[in-house]
C-alpha positions as CSV (number, residue, x, y, z in Angstrom):
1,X,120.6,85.2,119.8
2,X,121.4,88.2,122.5
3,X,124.1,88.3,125.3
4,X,121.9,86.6,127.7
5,X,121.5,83.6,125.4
6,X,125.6,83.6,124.3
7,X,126.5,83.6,127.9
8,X,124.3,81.1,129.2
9,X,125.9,79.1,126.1
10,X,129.1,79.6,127.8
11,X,128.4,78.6,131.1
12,X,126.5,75.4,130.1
13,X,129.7,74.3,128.3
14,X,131.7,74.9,131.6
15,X,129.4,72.7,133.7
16,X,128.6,70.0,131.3
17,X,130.1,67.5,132.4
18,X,127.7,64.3,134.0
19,X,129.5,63.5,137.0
20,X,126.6,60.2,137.3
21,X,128.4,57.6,135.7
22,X,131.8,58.7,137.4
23,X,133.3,55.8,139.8
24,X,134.7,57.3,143.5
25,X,138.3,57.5,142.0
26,X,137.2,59.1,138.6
27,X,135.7,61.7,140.6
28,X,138.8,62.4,142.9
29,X,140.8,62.4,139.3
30,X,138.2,64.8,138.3
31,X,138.8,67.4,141.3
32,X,142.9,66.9,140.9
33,X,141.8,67.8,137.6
34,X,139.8,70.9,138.0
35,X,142.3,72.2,140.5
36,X,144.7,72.3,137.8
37,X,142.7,74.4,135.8
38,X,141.9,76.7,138.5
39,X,146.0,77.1,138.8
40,X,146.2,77.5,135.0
41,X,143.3,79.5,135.0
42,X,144.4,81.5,138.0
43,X,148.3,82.0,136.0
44,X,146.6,83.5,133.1
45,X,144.7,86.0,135.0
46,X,147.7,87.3,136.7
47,X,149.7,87.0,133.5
48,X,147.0,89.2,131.9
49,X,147.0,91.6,134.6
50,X,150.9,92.3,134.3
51,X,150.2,92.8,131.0
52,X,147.3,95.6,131.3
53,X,149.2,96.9,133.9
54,X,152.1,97.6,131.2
55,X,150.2,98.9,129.0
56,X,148.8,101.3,131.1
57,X,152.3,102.1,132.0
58,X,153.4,102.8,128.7
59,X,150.3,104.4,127.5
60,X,149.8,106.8,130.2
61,X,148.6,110.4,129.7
62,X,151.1,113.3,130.7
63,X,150.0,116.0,132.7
C-alpha cells in the first residue's frame, strides 16, 4: 500500500457516513454536529500552532 492508497483510506473514513437513511431533523443534528467538530477541530489547530510557535522560540538559532 503507498501514500496515495493510505490517504485515500483516510479521507473515505472522514466522509463515510450515508446521509440516505437520515430523517430532516437527523440531518440538521448531523450539521450542529459537524460544526462542533470544525470548532474542536479548528481549537486544536491553533493550540498546535502556539505550540510550534514555542518551540521555535525556544529553539532558535543565534546569530
Amino acid at each position: 500500500m503507498d501514500d496515495d492508497d493510505i490517504e485515500n483510506k483516510k479521507k473515505q473514513e472522514y466522509f463515510c457516513v450515508n446521509l440516505t437513511n437520515f430523517s430532516k431533523d437527523e440531518l440538521n443534528e448531523y450539521i450542529i454536529f459537524l460544526e462542533q467538530e470544525i470548532k474542536r477541530t479548528n481549537k486544536e489547530i491553533s493550540n498546535k500552532s502556539f505550540a510550534l510557535g514555542e518551540a521555535n522560540l525556544l529553539f532558535k538559532k543565534k546569530s
